[in-house]
N, C-alpha and C positions, 0 to 999 in steps of 0.2 A: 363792368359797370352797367346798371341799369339804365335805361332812356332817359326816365324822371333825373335822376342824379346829375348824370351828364350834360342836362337840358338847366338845371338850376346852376352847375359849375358856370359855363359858357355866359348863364346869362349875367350870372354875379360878377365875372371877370370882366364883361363888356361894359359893365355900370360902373366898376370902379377904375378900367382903363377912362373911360369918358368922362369922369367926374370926379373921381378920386374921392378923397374924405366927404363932402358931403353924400358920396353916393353909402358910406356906412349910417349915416342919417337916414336918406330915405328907405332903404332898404328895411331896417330894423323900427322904422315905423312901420312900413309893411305890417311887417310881421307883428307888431306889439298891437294892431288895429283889427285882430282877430283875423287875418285871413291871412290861410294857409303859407305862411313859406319859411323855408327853416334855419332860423337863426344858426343853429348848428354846424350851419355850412360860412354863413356872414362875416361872423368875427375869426374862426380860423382865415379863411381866405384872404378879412382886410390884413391879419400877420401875417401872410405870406407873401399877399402881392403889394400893400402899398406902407408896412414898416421895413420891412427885408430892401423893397426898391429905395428907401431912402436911408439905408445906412444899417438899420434893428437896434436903433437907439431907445431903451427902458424906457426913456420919456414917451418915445413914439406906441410904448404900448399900453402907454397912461391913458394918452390922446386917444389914441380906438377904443379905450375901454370907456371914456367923457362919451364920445363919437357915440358906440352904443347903447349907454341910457339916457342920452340927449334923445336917440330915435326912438327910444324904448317910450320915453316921457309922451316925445308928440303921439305917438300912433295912437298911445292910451288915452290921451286928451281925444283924440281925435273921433276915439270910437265911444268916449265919454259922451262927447258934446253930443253926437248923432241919434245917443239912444235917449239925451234928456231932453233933443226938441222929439226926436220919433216916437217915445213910450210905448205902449202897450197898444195901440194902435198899429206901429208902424212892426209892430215885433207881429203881431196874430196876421197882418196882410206880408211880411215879404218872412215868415218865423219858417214856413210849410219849406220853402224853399234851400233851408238852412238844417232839416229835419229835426225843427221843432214843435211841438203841437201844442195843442191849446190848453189840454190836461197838462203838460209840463210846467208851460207859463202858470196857471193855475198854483200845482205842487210848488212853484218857486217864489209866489207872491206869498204862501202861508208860510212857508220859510224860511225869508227875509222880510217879510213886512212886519 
């Protein structure tokens, strides 16, 4: 197993031992607010470690699947709200960072606008 893999199992196990179902929330807003981490590990692990721990009752995989685009919902609000008060300002000063350029914002305002 890779370091990166290994290093996201551990952490996702540690968020959902400490917190349990809301930790399938914040995690998968994580991830739905545009920054890097991979859902593809999230929802397998909350069926592993916290529907299996309580029983692996279908209802329970109802709930992680609510659990999931409940986080899914905020994170995309969340990276909603940032870019309608930041706009194109805040995209051209922190965009370089994210390797976005000016010609691309440009390419993407003709479009979508």
């Amino acid at each position: 197993m890779y370091a990166i893999e290994a290093f996201f199992l551990e952490l996702i196990t540690q968020v959902y031992q400490a917190i349990g179902w809301p930790g399938v929330v914040f995690l998968m807003a994580v991830e739905s607010a545009a920054i890097p981490f991979p859902s593809e590990l999230i929802m397998p692990l909350a069926g592993w470690l916290l529907i299996q721990a309580k029983g692996g009752s279908q209802w329970l995989v109802l709930l992680a699947g609510f659990y999931g685009a409940l986080g899914n919902l905020l994170g995309s609000w969340v990276a909603y709200w940032i870019s309608l008060k930041g706009g194109r300002p805040m995209l051209l000063k922190w965009g370089k960072y994210v390797l976005i350029t000016r010609d691309e914002i440009d390419r993407a305002e003709v479009w979508f606008g």
